[in-house]
N, C-alpha and C positions, 0 to 999 in steps of 0.2 A: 624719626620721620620728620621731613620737612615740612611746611607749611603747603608747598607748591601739591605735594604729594596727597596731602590731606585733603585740599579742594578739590584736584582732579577727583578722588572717591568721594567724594560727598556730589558732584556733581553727575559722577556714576551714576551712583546711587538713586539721588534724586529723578534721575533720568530712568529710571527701569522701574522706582517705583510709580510716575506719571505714566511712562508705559500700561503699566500692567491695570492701571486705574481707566484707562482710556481703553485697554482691551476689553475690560470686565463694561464698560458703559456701552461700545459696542457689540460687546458679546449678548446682553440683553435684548438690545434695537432689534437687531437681526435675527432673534427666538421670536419676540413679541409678532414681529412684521411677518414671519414667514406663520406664526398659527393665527394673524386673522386671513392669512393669503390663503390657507390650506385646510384651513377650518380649525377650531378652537381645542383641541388634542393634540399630545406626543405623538403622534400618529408615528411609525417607521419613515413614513416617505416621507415626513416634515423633518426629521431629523438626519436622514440621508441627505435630503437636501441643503441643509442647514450645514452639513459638513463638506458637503462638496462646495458650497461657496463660500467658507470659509478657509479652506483649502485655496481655493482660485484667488479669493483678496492675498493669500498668506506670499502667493507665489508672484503675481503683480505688486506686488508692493518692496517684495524680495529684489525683485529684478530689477525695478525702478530705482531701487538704492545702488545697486550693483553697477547699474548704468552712469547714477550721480557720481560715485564715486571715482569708476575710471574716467570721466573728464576732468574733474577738480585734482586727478593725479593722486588720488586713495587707492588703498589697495582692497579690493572687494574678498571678501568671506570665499563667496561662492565664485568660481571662473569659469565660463563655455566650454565642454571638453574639445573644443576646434584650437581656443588659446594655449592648451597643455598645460 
């Protein structure tokens, strides 16, 4: 294993776990905010709601890389089934 090879995974790495650190910090914000919106319980409908816009960030955020990407000349994960 190279050197070059070793950094690229360590920068992985470090990169998914600030990810997942910044998921987890939003994932709280977004419980907190919606049970003082919806009243101070798990209710069903706080947590339906809670997953439906966390669903909608998941897919705006998706797409907005999707989009960075094909201008910078990346090739995106995901492609419009119009591009094939």
């Amino acid at each position: 294993m190279n050197i070059r090879s070793l950094l690229q995974t360590m920068i992985t790495l470090a990169s998914a776990s600030l990810g997942l650190v910044a998921a987890l910090a939003w994932n709280e914000a977004i419980k907190t905010t919606l049970k003082q919106m919806l009243g101070g319980d798990d209710s069903l409908a706080a947590l339906y709601t809670y997953a439906i816009l966390a669903t909608v960030i998941a897919i705006v955020v998706v797409a907005a890389l999707s989009r960075l990407a094909d201008k910078v000349g990346g090739e995106a994960v995901i492609k419009r089934e119009a591009e094939g």
